[in-house]
N, C-alpha and C positions, 0 to 999 in steps of 0.2 A: 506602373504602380509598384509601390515597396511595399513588401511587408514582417516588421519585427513580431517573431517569436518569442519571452522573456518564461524561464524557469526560474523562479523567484526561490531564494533562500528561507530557511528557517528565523534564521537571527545573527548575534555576534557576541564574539568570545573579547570581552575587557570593549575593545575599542577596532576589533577589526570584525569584517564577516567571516562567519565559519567556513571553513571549506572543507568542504565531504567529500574523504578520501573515500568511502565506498559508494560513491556519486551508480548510478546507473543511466541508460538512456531515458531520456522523457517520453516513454514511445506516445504518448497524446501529443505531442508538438510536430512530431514526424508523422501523426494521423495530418493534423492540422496541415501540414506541408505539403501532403500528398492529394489531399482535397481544391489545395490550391490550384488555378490555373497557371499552365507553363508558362504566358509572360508575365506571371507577376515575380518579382524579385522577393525571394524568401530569406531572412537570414535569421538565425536564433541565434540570442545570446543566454548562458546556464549561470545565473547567480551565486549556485552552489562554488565557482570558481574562478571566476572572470568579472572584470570592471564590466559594467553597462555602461558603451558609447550615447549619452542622451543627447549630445548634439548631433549626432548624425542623422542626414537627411532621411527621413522613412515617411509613407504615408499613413499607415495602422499598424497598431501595437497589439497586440494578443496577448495575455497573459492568462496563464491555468494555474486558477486557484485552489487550494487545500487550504483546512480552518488552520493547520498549523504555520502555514504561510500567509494568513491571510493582513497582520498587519505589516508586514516587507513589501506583501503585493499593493498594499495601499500607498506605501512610499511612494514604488516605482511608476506607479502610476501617475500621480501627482508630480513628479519629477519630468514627463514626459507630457501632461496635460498644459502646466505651466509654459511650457517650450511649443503651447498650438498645435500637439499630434493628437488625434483621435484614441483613445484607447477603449477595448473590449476586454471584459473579462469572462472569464467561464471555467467550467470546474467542477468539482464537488462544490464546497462552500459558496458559490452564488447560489448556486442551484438551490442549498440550506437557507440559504439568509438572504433570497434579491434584493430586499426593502435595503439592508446596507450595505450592500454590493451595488448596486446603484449607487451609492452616495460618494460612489471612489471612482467613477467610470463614466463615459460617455453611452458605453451601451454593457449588457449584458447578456448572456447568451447560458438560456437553461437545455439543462439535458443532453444530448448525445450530437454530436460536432458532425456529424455525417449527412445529416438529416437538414441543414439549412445554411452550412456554411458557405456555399456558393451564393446565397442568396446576401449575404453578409458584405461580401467579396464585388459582388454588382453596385449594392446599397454605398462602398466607400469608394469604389469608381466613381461614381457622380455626386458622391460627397452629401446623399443622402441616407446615412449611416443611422439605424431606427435605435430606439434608446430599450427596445427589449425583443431577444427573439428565442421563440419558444418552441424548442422542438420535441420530439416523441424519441420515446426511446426504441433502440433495435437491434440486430444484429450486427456483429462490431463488421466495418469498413467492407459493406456490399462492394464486391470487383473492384478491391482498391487494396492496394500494395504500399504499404509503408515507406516513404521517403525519409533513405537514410546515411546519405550524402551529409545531410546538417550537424550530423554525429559525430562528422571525424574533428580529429585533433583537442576535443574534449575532455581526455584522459577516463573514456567511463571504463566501466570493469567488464574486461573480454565476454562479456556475457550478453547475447540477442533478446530483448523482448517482445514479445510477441502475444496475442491473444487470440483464443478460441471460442470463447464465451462471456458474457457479460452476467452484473446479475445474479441472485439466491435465493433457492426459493424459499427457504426460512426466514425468520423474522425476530432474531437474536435483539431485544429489546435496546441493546446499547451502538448497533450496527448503523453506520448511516447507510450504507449501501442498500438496505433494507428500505428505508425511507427515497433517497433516487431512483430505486429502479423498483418500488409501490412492489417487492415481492417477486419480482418477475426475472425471469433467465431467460438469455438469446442466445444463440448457438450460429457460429459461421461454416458456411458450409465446407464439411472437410478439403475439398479439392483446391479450395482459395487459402487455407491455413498451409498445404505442402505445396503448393507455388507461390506461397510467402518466404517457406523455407528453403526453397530451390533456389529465391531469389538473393538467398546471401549465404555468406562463406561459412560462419562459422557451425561449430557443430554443440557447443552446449549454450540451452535456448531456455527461457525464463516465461512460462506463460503466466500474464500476469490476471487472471482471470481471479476474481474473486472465489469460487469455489469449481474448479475444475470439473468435477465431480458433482455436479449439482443435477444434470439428467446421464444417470450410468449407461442409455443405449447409446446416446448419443459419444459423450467418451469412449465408449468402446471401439465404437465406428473409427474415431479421429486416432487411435491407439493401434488400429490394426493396418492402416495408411502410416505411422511412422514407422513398425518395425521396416519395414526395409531398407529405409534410410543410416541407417546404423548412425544414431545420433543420441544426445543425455540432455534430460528435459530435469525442471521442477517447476512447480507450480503451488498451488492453496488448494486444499482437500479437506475435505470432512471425514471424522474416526467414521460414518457407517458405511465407508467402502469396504471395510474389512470383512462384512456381514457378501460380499461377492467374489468370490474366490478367482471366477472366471473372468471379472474386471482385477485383479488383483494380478493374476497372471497374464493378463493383457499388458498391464501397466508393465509390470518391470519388460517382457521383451522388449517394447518400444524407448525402450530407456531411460525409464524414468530414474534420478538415482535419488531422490524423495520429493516429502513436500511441507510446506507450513500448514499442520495440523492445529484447529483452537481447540484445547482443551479448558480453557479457562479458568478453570477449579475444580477441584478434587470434593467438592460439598452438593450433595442432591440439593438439596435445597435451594440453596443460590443457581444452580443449573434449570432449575423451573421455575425460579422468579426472572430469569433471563430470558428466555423459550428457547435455549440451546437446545433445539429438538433433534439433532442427529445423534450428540450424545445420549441423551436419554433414550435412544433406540439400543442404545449397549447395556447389557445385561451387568456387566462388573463396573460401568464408570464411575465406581469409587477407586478402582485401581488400574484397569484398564490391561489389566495380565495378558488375558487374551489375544488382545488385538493389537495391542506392543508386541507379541512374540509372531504373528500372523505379519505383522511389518517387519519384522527381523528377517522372519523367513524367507523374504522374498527381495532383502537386502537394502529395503531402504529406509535409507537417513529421513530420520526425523527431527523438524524444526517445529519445537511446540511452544505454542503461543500461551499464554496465560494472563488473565487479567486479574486486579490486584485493587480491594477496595469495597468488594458487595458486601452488602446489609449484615452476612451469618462471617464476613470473615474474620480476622482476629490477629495481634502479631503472632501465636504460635501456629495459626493455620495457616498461614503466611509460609510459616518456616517450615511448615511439611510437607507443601506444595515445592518449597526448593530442594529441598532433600529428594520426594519424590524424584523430580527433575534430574539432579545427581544421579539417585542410585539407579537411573534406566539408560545413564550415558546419553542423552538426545544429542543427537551431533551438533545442533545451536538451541535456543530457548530464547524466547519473549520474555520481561515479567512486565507486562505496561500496565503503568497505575491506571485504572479505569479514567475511560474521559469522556465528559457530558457532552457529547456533540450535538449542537443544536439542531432543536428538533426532532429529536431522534426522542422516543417513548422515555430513554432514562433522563435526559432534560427535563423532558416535561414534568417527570416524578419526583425530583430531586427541585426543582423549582417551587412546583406546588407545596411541598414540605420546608422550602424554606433552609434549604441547607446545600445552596450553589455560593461558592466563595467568588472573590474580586468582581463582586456586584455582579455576575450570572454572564461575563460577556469578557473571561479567562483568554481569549486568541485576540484582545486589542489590550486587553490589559499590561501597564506598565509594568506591576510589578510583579507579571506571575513569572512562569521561569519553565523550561519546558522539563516532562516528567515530573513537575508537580502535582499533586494532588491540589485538583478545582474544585473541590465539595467537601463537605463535614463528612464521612465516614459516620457508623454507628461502632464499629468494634472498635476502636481506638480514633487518633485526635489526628488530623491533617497532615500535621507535623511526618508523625510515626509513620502514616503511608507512604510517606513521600521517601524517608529515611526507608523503610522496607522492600520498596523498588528497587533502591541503587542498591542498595545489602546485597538481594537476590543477583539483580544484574551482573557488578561486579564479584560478587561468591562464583558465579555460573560459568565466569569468561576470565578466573586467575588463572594464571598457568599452571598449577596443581589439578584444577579440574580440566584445562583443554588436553593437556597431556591424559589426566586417566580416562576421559572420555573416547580419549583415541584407540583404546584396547577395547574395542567391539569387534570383534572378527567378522561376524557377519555384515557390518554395515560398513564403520569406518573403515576397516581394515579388510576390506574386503579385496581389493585391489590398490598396489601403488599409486594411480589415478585419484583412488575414492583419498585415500590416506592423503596425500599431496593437496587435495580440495580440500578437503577438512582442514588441516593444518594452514594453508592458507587464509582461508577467510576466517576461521575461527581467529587467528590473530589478527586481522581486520578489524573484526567487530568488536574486540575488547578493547582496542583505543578509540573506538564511537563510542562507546561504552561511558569511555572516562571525557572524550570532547564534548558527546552533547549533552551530558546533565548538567541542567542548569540554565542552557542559555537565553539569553533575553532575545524576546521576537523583536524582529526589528532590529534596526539601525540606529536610529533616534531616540 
């Protein structure tokens, strides 16, 4: 038996598909891989960069959906169904939407790949492949090691992905992660996350855990198993680690050199119509003095996320949210125009109100465009959000701000290392910056 892996692209620029130079590994395809049994013939092919062979001989096609890929993934699938192969999808976005995830697929597969994939793998052996399979969610890859052989020759970016946890226990209003995993965090057990790491060469590792930080004993645990390793992590964190001095100095020995913090907005109010409740556990989150210089202290880069669009915002509070941003140097920044992901509480509220654009269903939409604004706003007009995103984006990653960003002593310039990394990627991301706004999902 054969089986196709497919990492589906976003869309395409004029008349070709984009290719993402800052591509990274798919580590859910190398979960996928690793789940598989040894004789079955595994190959992936990454969209982000490579023609898909659709004539070549395979028995089942796997594809891992994101809403943002969800109309490419419809092609590809159809491109492969047409030619008599079986295809499955799974993902975020099934998982959001099965009713039309189905409608592109022979089978679908909700919730967490660990938990039934064998059974999937028996099911297309004898060619009785079920048209839905539902599993439970859990701790990521019980006594299983990432298979990461499929990775090479891919050109991804020297950096390991890895996960120690799934899952948040908050309930951030606009989060689908929230809605897949109903609230809930799972934790792997430390000893299987550093014989992950034992298991490959490199030494800066990328854990792509939704909130790292989401139970601090347990972080602490997995923090005091890396220091010995002498290795540089970053991962997703929430501002109320800072409220833990003793996980705070865990983190950096183990080498953390930062993480993607959401700050979302500088506005109380829009911060408790959201229930970003970790911030509102911070005494200043109108300006975050504190706990920005408690992250200085301890020398790590901050990537602050920010979303751009809620009820109280406005184009000037737009624009103090980037200045903010500026004047605290964040080694990268977010500014993503908020987005209705279905399903998710701010769908449902911007629906019911009657103010979701290109008929409520924005990731099949022909004419939406990506980092558009897919909903009417209250403080200004669709348009303006959309214009206010790439303003910040492009303001945040011109070579006047990545240059003065870099005179942080403590963070950036903390070591030729730290400086060298910053400087790298920070000029990475300001040509994704300028490639992907705009593009059309899809091929067709």
């Amino acid at each position: 038996m054969k089986l196709t892996l497919i990492k589906p692209n976003i869309g395409r620029m004029e008349h070709s598909l984009y290719v993402d130079e800052a591509r990274m590994e798919p580590l859910q395809l190398g979960v996928l891989a690793a789940l598989t049994p040894p004789d079955v013939e595994v190959v992936l092919y990454d969209d982000r960069m490579e023609s898909i062979p659709y004539n070549e001989p395979t028995d089942l096609v796997a594809i891992t959906v994101e809403t943002f890929t969800a109309r490419r993934s419809y092609e590809i699938s159809a491109e492969f169904r047409q030619r008599g192969v079986s295809v499955i999808m799974g993902g975020m976005h099934p998982t959001l939407l099965p009713t039309e995830a189905a409608q592109h697929a022979d089978a679908i597969y909700l919730g967490d790949a660990e938990f039934l994939w064998s059974q999937v793998i028996a099911d297309a052996r004898h060619g009785k492949l079920r048209s839905l399979y539902q599993a439970k969610s859990g701790a990521p890859q019980p006594g299983q090691l990432t298979r990461r052989d499929i990775f090479k020759g891919k050109g991804y970016l020297p950096i390991t992905l890895l996960q120690f946890s799934r899952g948040c226990r908050f309930s951030c209003n606009f989060c689908a992660t929230s809605v897949f995993f109903n609230q809930s965090h799972y934790c792997r057990p430390t000893n299987e996350v550093i014989q992950e790491i034992e298991s490959q060469e490199r030494r800066l590792l990328f854990f792509v855990d939704d909130n790292i930080l989401a139970n601090f004993e347990a972080a602490k645990s997995l923090f005091r198993a890396l220091i010995p390793l002498n290795l540089n992590w970053v991962s997703q964190a929430s501002i109320d680690m800072t409220g833990d001095l003793a996980l705070m100095e865990l983190m950096a020995k183990s080498g953390c050199l930062g993480n993607v913090i959401g700050f979302e907005t500088l506005n109380p109010t829009s911060l408790r119509d959201m229930k970003k409740s970790p911030n509102l556990l911070v005494a200043d989150f109108q300006n975050y003095q504190t706990q920005l210089q408690i992250l200085r202290d301890y020398g790590l880069q901050t990537w602050a996320a920010f979303t751009m669009g809620h009820d109280d915002d406005t184009p000037q509070s737009l624009e103090q949210t980037l200045n903010f941003a500026l004047e605290n140097k964040f080694a990268f920044a977010a500014f993503n125009v908020l987005v209705p992901y279905p399903n998710t509480p701010l769908y449902k509220k911007l629906a019911a109100e009657g103010r979701l654009l290109y008929d409520g269903c924005w990731w099949l939409h022909p004419e939406y465009r990506f980092n558009y604004a897919a909903f009417h706003p209250k403080g200004m007009s669709a348009q303006q959000l959309t214009e206010a995103g790439f303003h910040a984006r492009s303001t945040f990653n011109s070579p006047t701000s990545i240059m003065r960003r870099a005179f942080d002593f403590k963070t950036n310039m903390r070591s030729l290392s730290r400086l060298s990394k910053y400087i790298i990627y920070a000029s990475l991301f300001r040509k994704e910056v300028h490639k992907k706004h705009g593009l059309k999902f899809g091929l067709s």
